[in-house]
TIDREN-180100 format. One record per residue (C-alpha): residue in three letters; residue number from 1; x, y, z. Coordinates in steps of 0.25 Angstrom, whole numbers, always signed. Layout:
N
> res, n, u, v, w
> ALA, NUM, X, Y, Z
...
//
This chain:
361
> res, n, u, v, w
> UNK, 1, -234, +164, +32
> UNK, 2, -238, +150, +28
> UNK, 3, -254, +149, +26
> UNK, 4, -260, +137, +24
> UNK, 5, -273, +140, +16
> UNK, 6, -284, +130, +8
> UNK, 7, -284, +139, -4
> UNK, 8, -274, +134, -13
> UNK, 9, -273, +146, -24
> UNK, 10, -265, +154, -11
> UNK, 11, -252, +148, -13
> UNK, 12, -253, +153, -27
> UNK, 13, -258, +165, -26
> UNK, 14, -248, +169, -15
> UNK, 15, -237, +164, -25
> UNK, 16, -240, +178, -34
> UNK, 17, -236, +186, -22
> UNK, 18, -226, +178, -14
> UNK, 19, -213, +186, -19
> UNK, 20, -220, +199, -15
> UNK, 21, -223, +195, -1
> UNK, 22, -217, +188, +11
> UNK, 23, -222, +187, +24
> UNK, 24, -216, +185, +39
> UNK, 25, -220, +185, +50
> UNK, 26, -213, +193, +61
> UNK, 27, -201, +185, +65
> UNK, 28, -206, +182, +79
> UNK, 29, -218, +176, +75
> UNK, 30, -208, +165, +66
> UNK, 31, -205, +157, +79
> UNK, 32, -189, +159, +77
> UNK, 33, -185, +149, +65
> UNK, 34, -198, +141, +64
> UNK, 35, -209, +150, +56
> UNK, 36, -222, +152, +62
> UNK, 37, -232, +151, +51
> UNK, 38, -246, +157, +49
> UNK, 39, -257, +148, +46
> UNK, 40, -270, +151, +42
> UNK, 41, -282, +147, +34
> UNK, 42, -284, +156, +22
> UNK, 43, -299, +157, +18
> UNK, 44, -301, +151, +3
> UNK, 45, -303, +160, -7
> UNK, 46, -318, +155, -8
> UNK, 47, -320, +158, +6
> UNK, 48, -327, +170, +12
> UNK, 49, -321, +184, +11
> UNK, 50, -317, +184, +26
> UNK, 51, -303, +180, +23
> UNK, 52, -293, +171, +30
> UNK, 53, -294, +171, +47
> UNK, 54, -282, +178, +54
> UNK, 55, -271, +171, +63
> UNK, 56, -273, +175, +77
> UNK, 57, -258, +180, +79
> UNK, 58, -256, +177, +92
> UNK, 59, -260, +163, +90
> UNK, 60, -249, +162, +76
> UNK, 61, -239, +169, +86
> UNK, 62, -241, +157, +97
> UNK, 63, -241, +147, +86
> UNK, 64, -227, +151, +83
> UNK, 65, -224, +152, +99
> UNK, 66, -220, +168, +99
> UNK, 67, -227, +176, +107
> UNK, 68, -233, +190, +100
> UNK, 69, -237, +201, +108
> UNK, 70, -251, +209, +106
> UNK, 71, -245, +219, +97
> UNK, 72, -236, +209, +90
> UNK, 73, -250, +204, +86
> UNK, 74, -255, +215, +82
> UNK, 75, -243, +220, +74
> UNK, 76, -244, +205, +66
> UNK, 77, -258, +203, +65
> UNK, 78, -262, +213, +52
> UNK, 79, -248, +209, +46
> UNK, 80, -252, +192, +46
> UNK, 81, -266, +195, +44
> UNK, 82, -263, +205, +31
> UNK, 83, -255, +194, +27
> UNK, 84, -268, +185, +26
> UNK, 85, -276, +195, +21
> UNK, 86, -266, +196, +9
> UNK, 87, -268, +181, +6
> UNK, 88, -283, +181, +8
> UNK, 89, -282, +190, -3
> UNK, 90, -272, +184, -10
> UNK, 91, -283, +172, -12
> UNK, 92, -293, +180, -18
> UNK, 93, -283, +183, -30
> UNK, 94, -286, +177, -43
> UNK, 95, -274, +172, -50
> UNK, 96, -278, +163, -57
> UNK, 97, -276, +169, -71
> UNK, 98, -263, +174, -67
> UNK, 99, -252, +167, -74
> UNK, 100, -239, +164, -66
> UNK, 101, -227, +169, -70
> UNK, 102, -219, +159, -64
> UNK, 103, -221, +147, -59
> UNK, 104, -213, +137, -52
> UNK, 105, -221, +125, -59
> UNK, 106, -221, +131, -71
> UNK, 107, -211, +127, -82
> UNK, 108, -213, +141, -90
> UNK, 109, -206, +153, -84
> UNK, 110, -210, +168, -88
> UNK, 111, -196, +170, -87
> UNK, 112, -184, +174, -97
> UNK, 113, -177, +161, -102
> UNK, 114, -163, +160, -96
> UNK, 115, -155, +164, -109
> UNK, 116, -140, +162, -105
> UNK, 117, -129, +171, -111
> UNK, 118, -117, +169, -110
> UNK, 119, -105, +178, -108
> UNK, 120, -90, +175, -114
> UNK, 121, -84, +182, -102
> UNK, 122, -88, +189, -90
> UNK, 123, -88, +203, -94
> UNK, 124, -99, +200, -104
> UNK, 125, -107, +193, -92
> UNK, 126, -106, +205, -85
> UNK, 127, -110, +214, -94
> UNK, 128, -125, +208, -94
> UNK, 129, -129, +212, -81
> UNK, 130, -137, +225, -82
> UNK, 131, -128, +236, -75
> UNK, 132, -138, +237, -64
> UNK, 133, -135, +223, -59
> UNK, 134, -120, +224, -60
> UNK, 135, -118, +223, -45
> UNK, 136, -128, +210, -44
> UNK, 137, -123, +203, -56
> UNK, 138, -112, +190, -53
> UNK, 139, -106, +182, -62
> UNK, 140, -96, +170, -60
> UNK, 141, -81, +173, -57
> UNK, 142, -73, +175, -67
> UNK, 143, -60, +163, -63
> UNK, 144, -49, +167, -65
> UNK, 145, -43, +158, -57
> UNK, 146, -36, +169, -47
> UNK, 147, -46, +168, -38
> UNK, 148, -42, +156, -27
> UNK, 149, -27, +155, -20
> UNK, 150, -24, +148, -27
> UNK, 151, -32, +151, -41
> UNK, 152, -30, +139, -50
> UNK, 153, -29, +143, -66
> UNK, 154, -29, +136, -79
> UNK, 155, -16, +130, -82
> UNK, 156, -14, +140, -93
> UNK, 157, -13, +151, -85
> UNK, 158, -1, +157, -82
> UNK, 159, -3, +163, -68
> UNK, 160, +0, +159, -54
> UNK, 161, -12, +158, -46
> UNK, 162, -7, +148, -37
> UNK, 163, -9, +136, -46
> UNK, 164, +2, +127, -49
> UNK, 165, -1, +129, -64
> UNK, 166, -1, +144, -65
> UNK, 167, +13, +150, -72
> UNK, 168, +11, +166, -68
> UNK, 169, +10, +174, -56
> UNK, 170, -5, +180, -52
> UNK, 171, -11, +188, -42
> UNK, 172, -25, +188, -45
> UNK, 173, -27, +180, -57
> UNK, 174, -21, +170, -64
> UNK, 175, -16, +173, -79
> UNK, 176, -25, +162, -82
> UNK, 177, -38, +169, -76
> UNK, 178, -36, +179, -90
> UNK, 179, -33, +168, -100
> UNK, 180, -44, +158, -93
> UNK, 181, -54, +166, -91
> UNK, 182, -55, +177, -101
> UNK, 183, -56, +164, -111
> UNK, 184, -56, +167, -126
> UNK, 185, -53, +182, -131
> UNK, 186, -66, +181, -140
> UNK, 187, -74, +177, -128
> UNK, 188, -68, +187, -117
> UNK, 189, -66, +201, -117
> UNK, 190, -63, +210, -130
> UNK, 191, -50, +213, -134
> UNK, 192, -51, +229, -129
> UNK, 193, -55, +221, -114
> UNK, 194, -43, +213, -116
> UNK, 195, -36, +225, -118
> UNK, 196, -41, +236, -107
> UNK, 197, -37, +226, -97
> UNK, 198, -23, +224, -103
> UNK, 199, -20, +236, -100
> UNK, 200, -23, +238, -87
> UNK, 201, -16, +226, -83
> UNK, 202, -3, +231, -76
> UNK, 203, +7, +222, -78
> UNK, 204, +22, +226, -75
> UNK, 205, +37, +222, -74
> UNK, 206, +40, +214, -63
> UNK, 207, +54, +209, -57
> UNK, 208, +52, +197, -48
> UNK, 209, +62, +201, -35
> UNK, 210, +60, +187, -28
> UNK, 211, +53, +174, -31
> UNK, 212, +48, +162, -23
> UNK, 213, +39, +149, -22
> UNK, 214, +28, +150, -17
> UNK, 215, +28, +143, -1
> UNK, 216, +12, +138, -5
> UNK, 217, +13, +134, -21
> UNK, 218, +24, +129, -28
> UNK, 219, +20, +134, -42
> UNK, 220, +21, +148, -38
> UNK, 221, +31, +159, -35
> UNK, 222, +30, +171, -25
> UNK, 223, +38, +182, -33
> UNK, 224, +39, +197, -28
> UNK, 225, +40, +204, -40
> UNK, 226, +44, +219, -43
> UNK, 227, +35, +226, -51
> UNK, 228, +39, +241, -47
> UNK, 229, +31, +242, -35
> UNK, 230, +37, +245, -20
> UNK, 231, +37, +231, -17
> UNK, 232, +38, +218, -26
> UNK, 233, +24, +211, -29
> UNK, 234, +21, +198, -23
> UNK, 235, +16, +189, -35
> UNK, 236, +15, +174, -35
> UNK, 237, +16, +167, -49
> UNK, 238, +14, +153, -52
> UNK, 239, +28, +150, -59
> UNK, 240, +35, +139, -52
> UNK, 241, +34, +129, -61
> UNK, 242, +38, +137, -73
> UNK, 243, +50, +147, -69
> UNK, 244, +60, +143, -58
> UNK, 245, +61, +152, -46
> UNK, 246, +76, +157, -51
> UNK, 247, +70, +164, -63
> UNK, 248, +58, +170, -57
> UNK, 249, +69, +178, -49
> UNK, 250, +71, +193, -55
> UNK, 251, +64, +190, -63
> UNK, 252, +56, +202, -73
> UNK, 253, +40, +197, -74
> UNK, 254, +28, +204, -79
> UNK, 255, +19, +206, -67
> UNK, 256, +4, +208, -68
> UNK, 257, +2, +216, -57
> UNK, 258, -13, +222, -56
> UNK, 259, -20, +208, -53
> UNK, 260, -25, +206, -39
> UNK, 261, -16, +201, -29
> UNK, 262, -21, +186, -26
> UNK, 263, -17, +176, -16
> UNK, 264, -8, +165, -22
> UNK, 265, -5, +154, -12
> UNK, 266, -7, +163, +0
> UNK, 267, +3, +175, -8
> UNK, 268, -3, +186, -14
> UNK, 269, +3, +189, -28
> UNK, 270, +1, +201, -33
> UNK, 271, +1, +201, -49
> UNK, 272, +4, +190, -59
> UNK, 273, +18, +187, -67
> UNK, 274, +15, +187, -80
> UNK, 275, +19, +175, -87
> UNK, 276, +19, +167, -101
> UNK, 277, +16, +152, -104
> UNK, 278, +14, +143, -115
> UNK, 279, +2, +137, -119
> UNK, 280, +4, +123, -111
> UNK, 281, +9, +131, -99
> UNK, 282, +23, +124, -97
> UNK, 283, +29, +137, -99
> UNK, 284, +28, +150, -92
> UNK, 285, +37, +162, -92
> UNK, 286, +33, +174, -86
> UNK, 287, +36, +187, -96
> UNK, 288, +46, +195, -97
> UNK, 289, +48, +210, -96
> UNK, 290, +61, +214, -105
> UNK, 291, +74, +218, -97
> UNK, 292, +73, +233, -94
> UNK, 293, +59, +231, -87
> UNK, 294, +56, +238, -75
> UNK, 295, +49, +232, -64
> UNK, 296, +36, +237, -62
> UNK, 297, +35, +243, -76
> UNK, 298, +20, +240, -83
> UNK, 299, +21, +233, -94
> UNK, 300, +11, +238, -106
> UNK, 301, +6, +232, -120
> UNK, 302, +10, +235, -132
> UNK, 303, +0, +243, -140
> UNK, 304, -9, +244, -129
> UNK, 305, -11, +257, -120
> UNK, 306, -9, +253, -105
> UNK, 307, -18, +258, -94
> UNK, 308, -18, +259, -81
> UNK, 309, -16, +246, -72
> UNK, 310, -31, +242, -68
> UNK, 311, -30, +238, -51
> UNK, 312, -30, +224, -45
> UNK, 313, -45, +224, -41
> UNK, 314, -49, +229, -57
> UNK, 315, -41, +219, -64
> UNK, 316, -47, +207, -54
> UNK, 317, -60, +213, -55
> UNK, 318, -60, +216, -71
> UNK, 319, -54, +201, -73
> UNK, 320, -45, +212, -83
> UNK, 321, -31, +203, -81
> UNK, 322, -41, +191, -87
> UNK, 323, -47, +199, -98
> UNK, 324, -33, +203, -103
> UNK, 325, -23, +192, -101
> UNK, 326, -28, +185, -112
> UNK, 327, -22, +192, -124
> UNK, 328, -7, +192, -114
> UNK, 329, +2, +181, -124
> UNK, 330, +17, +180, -129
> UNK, 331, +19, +182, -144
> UNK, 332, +27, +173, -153
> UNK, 333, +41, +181, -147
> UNK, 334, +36, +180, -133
> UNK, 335, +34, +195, -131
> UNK, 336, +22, +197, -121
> UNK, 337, +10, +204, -124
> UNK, 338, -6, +204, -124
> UNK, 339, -12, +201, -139
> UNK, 340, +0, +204, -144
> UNK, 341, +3, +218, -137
> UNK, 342, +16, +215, -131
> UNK, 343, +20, +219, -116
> UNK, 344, +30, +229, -115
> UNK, 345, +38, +236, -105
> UNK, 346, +46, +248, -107
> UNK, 347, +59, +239, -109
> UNK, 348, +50, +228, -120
> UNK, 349, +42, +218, -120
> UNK, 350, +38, +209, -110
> UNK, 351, +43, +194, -116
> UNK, 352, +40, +179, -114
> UNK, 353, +54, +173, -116
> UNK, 354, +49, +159, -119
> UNK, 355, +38, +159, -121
> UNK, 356, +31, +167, -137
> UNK, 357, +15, +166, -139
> UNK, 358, +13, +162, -123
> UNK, 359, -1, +166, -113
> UNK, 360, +4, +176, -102
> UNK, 361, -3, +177, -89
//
């Protein structure tokens, strides 16, 4: 309802109330898309006490070319007309001594200052929503580069996403969305963090049964690999350029297998090769497991007490492959492990041949 009236204070008075209180008018009375708007001439607050005249509804209803029937009118009248004694009412307040608390001319604010905190990684930005607005509270996506077709990742990163610069196989994350984006061990998760999601991490002997290129990108390979299931796993790595195709035949591999399976090229991959690279990135070598391996078998770490394998849809959700592979390195002999706790099989350590104090991913 749009009144015009030639008392000014009105508008400001109206203005304490305006969030408690909107008006409309039945919907036939707003003439389809072009509202029809209530005009009177409210009595200044020095008038006399007979308050402001009342619309004749029939007239407002012609005004907005609708026709009303008798006891449409009747039904609107006490509703319009409530409505201006509200506001003839609303003239007589005095709120003169009444100090705003906000204004939007005013440069001062009653409110809090914007203090900005910030949080080294995302669990500790969660942990400061109250648990009562758990379900309302966002916050920005981790990247971790797994999640276009193809998902472009640091050159550092050892896992095929796609990207011509990615040297490992992944389904649903890149090796590089753990060493990327869990930055800096003294500003991501503790040490026991690391170390929980370690453990739940289910990675396996494989044995790659056939191997070929990719028919929609040249960097990478389609392999199916045994891993001790009923059928061999389908999982794309992003090799090409660092082992020829005769080597990647039978060849034994270390499979991370409980990512998420991810599109790669149009393929879906359904783990990651595990592999190890130098720091300039011109080698890459997937590891090794020992002779006498057995496809399928989980590989464990060395002074660490293994748990069960955590599903697909807790490792995307918990970013837990991100939070651990970190620590995952090559030491001076080339044995691979995680902060020094080698990887082992029931047959010995899992090895990088050529490459000593390497990233895996």
């Amino acid at each position: 309802l749009n009144f015009e009236s030639n008392c000014s204070e009105i508008n400001q008075k109206a203005m304490l109330l305006r969030s408690a209180l909107r008006v409309r008018l039945p919907n036939r009375l707003l003439g389809g898309t072009k509202p029809a708007y209530l005009r009177c001439q409210a009595t200044p607050s020095s008038s006399s006490e007979a308050g402001p005249s009342k619309p004749n509804i029939k007239e407002l209803a012609s005004n907005a070319r609708v026709r009303v029937a008798d006891e449409e009118v009747s039904d609107y009248e006490p509703k319009i007309n409530s409505i201006l004694d509200w506001f003839g009412e609303l003239q007589q307040v005095d709120i003169s001594s009444v100090p705003p608390s906000m204004h939007g001319t005013q440069q001062s604010t009653t409110l809090r200052a914007d203090e900005p905190v910030m949080c080294a990684n995302r669990e500790d930005l969660l942990a400061m929503a109250p648990a009562s607005e758990k379900q309302m509270f966002r916050v920005p996506k981790t990247a971790t580069g797994a999640d276009e077709e193809p998902a472009a990742a640091p050159s550092s990163s050892s896992s095929s996403n796609g990207s011509d610069s990615q040297p490992s196989s992944s389904s649903g994350g890149s090796s590089s969305s753990g060493s990327s984006s869990a930055g800096p061990s003294d500003a991501g998760p503790s040490e026991a963090a690391q170390l929980e999601a370690l453990q739940v991490m289910d990675f396996r002997v494989g044995k790659i049964v056939s191997c070929e290129r990719h028919p929609e990108a040249d960097s990478l390979y389609v392999e199916q690999i045994d891993v001790g299931e009923s059928e061999p796993r389908t999982i794309v790595s992003g090799l090409v350029k660092y082992v020829p195709i005769e080597q990647m035949q039978d060849r034994m591999v270390v499979v991370l297998a409980n990512l998420k399976p991810r599109n790669m090229r149009k393929i879906k991959s359904f783990g990651m090769v595990m592999a190890a690279s130098n720091e300039e990135h011109t080698v890459v070598e997937p590891i090794a497991p020992p002779a006498g391996a057995v496809p399928g078998e989980r590989i464990f770490f060395a002074d660490t007490e293994q748990q069960p394998a955590a599903v697909p849809n807790a490792v995307e959700k918990k970013k837990l492959w991100e939070i651990a592979a970190p620590g995952m390195r090559t030491d001076a002999q080339g044995v691979a492990g995680w902060k020094g706790k080698a990887m082992q099989t029931s047959a010995g350590p899992v090895t990088a041949p050529s490459l000593a104090d390497a990233r895996i991913a």
